[in-house]
PAMIMAR-522572 format. One record per residue (C-alpha): residue number from 1; residue in three letters; x, y, z. Coordinates in pm, whole numbers. Layout:
BEGIN
<atom><nr>NUM</nr><rest>ALA</rest><X>X</X><Y>Y</Y><Z>Z</Z></atom>
...
This chain:
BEGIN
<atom><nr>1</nr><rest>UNK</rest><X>208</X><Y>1191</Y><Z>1447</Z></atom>
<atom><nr>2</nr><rest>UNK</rest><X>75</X><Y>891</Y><Z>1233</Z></atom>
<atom><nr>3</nr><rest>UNK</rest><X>302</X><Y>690</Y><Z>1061</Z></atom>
<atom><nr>4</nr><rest>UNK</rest><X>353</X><Y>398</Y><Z>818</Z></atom>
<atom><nr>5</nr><rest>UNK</rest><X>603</X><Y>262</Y><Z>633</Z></atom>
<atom><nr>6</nr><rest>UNK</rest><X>494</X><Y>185</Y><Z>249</Z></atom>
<atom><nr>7</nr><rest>UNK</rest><X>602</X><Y>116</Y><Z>-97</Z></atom>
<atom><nr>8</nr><rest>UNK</rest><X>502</X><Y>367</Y><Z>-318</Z></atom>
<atom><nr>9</nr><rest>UNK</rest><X>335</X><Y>265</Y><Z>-633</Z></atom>
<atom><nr>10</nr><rest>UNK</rest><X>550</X><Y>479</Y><Z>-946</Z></atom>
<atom><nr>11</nr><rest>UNK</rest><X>592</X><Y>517</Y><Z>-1315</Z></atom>
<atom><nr>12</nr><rest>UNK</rest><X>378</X><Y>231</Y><Z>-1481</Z></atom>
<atom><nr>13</nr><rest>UNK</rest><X>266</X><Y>112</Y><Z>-1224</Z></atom>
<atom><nr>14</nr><rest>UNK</rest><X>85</X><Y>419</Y><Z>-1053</Z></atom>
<atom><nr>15</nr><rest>UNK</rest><X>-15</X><Y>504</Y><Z>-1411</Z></atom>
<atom><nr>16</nr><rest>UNK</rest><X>-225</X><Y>218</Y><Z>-1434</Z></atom>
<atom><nr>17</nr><rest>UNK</rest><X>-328</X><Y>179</Y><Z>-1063</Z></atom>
<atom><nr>18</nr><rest>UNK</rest><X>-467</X><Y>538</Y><Z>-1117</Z></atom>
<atom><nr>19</nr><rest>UNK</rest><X>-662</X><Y>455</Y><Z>-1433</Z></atom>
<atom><nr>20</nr><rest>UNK</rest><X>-861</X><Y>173</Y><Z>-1220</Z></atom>
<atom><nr>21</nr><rest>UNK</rest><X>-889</X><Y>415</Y><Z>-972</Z></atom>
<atom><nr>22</nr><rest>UNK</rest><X>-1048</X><Y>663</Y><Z>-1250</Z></atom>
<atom><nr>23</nr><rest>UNK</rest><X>-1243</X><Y>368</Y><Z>-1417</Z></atom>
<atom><nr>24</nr><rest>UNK</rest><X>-1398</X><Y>249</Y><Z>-1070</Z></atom>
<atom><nr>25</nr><rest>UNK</rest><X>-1518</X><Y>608</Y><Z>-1013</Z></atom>
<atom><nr>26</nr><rest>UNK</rest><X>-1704</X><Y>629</Y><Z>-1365</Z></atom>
<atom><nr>27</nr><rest>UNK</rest><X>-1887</X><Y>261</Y><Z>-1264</Z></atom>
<atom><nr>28</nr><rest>UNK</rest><X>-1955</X><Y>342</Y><Z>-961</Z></atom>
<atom><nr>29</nr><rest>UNK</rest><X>-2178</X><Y>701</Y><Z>-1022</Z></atom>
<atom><nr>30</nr><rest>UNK</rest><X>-2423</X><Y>801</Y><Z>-731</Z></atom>
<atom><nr>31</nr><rest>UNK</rest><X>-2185</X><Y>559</Y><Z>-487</Z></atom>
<atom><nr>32</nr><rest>UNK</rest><X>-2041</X><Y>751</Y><Z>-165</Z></atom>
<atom><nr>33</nr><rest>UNK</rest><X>-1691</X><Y>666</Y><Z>-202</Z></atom>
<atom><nr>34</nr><rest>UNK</rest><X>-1389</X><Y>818</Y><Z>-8</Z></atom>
<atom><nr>35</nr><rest>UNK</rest><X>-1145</X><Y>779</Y><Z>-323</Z></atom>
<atom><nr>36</nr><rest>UNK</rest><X>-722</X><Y>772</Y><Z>-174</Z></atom>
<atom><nr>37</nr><rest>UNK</rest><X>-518</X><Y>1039</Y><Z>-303</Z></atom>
<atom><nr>38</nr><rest>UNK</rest><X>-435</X><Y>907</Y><Z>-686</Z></atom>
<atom><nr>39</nr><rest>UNK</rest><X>-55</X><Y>1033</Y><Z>-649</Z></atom>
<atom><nr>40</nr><rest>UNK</rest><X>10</X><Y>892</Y><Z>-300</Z></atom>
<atom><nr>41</nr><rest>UNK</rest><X>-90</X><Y>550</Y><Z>-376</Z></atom>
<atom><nr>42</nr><rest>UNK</rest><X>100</X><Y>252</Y><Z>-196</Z></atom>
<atom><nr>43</nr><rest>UNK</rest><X>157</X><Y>-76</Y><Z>-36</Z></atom>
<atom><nr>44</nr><rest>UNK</rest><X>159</X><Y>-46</Y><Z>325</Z></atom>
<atom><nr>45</nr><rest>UNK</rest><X>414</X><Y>-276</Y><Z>519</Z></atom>
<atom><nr>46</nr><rest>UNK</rest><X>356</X><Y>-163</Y><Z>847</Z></atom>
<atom><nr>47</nr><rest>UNK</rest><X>79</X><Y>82</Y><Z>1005</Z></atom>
<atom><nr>48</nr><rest>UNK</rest><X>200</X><Y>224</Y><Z>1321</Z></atom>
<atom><nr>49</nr><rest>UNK</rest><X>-84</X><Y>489</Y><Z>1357</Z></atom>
<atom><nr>50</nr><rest>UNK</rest><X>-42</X><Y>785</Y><Z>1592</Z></atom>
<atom><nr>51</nr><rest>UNK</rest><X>279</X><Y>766</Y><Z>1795</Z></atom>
<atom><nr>52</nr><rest>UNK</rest><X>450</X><Y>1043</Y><Z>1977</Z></atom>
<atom><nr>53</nr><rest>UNK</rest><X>764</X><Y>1184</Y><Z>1812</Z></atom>
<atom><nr>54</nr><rest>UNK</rest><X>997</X><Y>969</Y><Z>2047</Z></atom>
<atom><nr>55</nr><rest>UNK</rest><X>964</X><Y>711</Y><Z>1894</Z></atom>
<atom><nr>56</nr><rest>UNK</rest><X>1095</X><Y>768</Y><Z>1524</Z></atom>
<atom><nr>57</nr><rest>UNK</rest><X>1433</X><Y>706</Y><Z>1597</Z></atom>
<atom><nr>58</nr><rest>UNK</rest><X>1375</X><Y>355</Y><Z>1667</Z></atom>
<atom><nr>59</nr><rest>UNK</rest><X>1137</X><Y>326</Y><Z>1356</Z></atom>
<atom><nr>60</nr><rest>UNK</rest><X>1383</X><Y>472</Y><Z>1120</Z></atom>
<atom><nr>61</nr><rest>UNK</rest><X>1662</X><Y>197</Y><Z>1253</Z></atom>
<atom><nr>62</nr><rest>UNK</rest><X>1436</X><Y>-85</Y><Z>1209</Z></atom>
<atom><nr>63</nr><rest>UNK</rest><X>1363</X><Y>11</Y><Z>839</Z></atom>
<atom><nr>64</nr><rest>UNK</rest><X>1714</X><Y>89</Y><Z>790</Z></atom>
<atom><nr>65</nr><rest>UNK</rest><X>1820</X><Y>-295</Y><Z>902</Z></atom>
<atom><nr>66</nr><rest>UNK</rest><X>1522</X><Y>-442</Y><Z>749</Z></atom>
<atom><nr>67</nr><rest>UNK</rest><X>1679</X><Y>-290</Y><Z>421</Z></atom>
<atom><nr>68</nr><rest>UNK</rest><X>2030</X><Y>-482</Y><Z>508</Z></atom>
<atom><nr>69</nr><rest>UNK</rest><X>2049</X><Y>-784</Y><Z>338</Z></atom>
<atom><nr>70</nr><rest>UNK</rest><X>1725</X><Y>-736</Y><Z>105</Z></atom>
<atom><nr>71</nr><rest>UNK</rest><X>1749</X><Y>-606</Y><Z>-282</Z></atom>
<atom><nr>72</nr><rest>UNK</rest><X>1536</X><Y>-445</Y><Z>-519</Z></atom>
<atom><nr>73</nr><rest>UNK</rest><X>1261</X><Y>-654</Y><Z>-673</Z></atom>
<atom><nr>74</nr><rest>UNK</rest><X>1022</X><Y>-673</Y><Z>-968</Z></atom>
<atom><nr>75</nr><rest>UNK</rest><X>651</X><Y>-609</Y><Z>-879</Z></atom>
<atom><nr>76</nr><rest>UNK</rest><X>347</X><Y>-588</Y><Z>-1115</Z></atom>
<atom><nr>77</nr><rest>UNK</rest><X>-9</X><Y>-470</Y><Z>-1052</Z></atom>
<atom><nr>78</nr><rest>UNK</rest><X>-256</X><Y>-794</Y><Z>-1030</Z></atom>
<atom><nr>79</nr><rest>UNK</rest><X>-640</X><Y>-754</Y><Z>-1033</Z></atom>
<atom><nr>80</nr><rest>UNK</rest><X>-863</X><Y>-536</Y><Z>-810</Z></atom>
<atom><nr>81</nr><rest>UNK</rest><X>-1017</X><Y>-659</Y><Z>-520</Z></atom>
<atom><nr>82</nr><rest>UNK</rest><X>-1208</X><Y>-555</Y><Z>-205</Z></atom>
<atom><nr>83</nr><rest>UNK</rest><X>-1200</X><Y>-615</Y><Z>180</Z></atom>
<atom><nr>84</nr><rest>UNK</rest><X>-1366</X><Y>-769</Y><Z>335</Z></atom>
<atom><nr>85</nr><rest>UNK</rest><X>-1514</X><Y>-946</Y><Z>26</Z></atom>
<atom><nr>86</nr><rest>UNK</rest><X>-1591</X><Y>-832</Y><Z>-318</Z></atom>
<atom><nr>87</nr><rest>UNK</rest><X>-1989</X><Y>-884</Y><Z>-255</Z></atom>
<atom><nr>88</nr><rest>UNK</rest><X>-1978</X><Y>-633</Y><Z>45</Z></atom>
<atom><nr>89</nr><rest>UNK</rest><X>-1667</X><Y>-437</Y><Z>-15</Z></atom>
<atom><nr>90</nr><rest>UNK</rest><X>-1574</X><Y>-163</Y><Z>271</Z></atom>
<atom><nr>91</nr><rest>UNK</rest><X>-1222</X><Y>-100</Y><Z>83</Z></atom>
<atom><nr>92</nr><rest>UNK</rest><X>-1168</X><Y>-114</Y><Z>-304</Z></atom>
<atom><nr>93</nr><rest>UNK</rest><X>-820</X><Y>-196</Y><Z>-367</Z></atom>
<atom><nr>94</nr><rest>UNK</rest><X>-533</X><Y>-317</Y><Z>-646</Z></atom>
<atom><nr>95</nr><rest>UNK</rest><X>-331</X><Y>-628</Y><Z>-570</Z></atom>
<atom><nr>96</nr><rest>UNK</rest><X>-4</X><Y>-779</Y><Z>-662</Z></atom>
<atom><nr>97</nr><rest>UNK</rest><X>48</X><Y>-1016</Y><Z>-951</Z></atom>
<atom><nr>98</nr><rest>UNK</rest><X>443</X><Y>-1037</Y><Z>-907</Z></atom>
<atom><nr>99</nr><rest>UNK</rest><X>661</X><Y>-971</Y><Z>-626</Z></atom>
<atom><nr>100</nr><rest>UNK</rest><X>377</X><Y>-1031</Y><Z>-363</Z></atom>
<atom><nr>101</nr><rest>UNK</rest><X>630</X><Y>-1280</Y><Z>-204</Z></atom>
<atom><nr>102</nr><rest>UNK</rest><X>899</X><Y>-1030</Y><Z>-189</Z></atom>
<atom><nr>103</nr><rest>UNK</rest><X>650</X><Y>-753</Y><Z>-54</Z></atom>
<atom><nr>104</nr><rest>UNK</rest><X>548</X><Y>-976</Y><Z>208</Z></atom>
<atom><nr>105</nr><rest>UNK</rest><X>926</X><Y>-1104</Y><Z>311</Z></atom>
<atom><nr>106</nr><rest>UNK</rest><X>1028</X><Y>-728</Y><Z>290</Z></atom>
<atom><nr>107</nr><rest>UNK</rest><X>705</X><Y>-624</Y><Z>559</Z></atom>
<atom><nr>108</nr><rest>UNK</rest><X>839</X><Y>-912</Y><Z>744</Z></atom>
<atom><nr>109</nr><rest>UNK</rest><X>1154</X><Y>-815</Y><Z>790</Z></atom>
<atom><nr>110</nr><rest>UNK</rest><X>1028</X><Y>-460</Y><Z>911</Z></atom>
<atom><nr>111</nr><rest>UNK</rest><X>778</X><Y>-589</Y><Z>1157</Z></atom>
<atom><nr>112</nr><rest>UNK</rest><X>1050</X><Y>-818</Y><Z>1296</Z></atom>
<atom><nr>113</nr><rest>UNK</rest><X>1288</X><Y>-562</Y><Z>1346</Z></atom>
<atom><nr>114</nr><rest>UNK</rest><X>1031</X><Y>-292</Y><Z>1441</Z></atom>
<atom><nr>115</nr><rest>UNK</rest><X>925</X><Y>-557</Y><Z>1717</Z></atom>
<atom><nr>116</nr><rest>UNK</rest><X>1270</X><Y>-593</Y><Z>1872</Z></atom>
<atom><nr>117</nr><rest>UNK</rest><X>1261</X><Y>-211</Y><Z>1900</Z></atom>
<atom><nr>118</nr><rest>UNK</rest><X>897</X><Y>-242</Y><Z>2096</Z></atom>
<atom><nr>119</nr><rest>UNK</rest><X>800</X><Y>4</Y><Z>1839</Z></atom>
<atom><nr>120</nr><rest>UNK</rest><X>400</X><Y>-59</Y><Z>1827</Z></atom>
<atom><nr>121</nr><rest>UNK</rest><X>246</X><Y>-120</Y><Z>1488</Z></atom>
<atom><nr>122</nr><rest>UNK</rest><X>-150</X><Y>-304</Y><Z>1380</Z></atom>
<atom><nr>123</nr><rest>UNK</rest><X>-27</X><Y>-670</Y><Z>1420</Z></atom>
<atom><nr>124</nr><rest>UNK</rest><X>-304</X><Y>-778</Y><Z>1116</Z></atom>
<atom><nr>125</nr><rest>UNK</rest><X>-193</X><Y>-995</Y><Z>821</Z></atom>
<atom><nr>126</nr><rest>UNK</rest><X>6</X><Y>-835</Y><Z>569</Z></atom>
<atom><nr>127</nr><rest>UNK</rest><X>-194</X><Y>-834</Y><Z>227</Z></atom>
<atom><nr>128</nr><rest>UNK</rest><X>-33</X><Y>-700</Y><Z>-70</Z></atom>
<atom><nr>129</nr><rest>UNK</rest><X>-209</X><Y>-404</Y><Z>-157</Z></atom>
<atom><nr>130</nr><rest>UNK</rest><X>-307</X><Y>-58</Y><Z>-219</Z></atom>
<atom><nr>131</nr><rest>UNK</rest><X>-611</X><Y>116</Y><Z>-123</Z></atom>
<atom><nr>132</nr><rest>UNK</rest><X>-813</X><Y>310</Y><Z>-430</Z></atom>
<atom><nr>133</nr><rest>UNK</rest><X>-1116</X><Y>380</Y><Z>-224</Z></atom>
<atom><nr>134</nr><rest>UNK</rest><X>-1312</X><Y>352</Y><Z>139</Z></atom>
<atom><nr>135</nr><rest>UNK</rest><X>-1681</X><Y>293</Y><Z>113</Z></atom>
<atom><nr>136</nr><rest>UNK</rest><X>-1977</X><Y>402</Y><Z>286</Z></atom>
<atom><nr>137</nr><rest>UNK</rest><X>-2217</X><Y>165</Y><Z>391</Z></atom>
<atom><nr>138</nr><rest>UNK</rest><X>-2484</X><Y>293</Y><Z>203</Z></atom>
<atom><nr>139</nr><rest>UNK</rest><X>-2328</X><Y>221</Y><Z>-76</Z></atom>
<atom><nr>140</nr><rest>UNK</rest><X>-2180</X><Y>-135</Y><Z>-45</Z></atom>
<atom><nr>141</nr><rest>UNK</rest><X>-2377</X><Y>-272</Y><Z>-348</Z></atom>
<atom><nr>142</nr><rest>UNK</rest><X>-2303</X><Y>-22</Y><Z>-583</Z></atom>
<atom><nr>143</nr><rest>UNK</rest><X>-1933</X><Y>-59</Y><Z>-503</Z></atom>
<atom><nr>144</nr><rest>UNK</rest><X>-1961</X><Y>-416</Y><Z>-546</Z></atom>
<atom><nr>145</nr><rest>UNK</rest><X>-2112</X><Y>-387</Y><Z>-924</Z></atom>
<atom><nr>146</nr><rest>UNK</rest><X>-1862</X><Y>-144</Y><Z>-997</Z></atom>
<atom><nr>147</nr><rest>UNK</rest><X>-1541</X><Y>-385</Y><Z>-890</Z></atom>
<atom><nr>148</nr><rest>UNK</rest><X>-1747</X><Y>-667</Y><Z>-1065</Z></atom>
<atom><nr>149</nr><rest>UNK</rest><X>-1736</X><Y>-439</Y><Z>-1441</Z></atom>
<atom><nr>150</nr><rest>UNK</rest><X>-1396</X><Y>-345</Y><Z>-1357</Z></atom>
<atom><nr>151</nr><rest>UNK</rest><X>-1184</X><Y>-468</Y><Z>-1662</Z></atom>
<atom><nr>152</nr><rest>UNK</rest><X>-856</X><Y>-648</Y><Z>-1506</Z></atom>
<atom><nr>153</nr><rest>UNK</rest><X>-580</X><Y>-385</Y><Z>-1513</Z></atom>
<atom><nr>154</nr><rest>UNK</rest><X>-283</X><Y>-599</Y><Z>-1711</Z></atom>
<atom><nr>155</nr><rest>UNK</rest><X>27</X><Y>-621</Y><Z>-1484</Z></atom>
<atom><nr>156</nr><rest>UNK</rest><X>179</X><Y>-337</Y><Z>-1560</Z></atom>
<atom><nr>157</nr><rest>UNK</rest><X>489</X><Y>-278</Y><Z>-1265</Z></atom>
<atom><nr>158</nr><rest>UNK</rest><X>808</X><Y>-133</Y><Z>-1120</Z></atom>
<atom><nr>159</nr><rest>UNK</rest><X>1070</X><Y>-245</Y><Z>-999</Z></atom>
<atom><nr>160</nr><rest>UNK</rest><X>1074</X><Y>-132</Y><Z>-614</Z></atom>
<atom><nr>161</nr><rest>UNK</rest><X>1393</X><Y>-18</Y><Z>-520</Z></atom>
<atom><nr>162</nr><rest>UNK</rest><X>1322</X><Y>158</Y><Z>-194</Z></atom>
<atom><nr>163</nr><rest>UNK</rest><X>1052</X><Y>179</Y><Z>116</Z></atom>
<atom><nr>164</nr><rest>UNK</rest><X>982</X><Y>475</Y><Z>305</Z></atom>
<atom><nr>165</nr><rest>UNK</rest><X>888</X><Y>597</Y><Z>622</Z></atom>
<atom><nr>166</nr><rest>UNK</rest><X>603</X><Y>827</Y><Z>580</Z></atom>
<atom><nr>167</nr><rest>UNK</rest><X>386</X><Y>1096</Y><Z>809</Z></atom>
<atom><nr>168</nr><rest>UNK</rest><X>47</X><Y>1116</Y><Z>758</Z></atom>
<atom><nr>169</nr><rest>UNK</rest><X>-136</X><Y>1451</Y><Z>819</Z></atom>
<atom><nr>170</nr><rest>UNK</rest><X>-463</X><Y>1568</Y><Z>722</Z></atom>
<atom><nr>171</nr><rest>UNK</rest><X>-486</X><Y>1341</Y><Z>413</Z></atom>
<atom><nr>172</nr><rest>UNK</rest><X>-139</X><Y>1455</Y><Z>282</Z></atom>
<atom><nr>173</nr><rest>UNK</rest><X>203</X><Y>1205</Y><Z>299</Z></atom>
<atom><nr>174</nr><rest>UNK</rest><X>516</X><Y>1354</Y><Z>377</Z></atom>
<atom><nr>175</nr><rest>UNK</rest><X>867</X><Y>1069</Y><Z>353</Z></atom>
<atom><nr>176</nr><rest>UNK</rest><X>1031</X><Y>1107</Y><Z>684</Z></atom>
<atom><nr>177</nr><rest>UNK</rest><X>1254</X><Y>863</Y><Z>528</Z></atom>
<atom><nr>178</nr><rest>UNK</rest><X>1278</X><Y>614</Y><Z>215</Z></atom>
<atom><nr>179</nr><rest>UNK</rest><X>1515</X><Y>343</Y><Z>269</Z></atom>
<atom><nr>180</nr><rest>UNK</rest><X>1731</X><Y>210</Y><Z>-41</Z></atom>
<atom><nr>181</nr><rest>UNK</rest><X>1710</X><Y>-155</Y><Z>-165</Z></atom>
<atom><nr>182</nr><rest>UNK</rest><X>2001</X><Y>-249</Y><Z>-368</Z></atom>
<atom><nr>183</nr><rest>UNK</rest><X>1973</X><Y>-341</Y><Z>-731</Z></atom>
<atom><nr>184</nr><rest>UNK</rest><X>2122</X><Y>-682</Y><Z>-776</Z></atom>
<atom><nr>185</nr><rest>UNK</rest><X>2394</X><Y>-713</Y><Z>-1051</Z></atom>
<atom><nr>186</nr><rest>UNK</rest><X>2317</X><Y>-922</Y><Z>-1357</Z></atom>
């Protein structure tokens, strides 16, 4: 099974991450683009690819105590971006204006925890983002003057109250679990 744990994008937030996705695929016409599912877009805090089913127990605990101690946040939608660089993008994607410190700190937390539970996950930095669209190398410079006549999105956001645990199969995300983050009191 291949799993992840992410923070879905929702309400506002999605709404306009999904425009940008919709306004990147007008600009980018003729480009062979693998576009992500517009209603299962999110910020990944920890890829742990294909893992046998033994070993969700111990990923469910270490996203239940990375939760312990951590509270809901504000997070808004910064400008679009690409990996590995905007001139010769491979991955279109949305970044975080606000909260990016909190997203990061939160997919410490899980790595830590899913570390002292020797549950593997991709060791790379943790960048705040969501992924709109994969490209094909073919068409690395029309991606790139699409991203560069993308209009900046506005930070439109959510306030993330939960993470989840999620399977991926054949393109679709199921939540295995989603893990509450308390709202702190005014």
């Amino acid at each position: 099974m291949r799993l992840f744990f992410a923070v879905p994008l929702e309400g506002k937030a999605l709404a306009a991450a999904k425009a940008a996705q919709t306004r990147l695929r007008e600009l980018s016409q003729g480009a062979r683009l693998s576009w992500a599912n517009p209603l299962q877009l999110h910020f990944t805090l920890a890829f742990l690819g294909d893992q046998e089913e033994s070993i969700l127990l111990r990923a469910r605990e270490a996203g239940r105590v990375a939760c312990a101690g951590a509270s809901a946040f504000p997070m808004a939608l910064g400008a679009a971006s690409a990996f590995p660089r905007p001139e010769r993008p491979r991955v279109l994607w949305i970044g975080a204006s606000e909260g990016e410190h909190d997203l990061a700190l939160l997919a410490s937390r899980l790595r830590a925890q899913l570390g002292r539970r020797e549950v593997p996950f991709d060791g790379k930095p943790f960048r705040a983002h969501a992924t709109l669209a994969r490209v094909e190398p073919a068409s690395i410079l029309a991606a790139a003057a699409a991203l560069s006549r993308l209009a900046p999105v506005g930070h439109e956001g959510q306030i993330v109250t939960s993470f989840a645990l999620f399977e991926s199969k054949a393109g679709a995300h199921r939540v295995v679990e989603r893990f509450a983050l308390p709202l702190l009191s005014p």
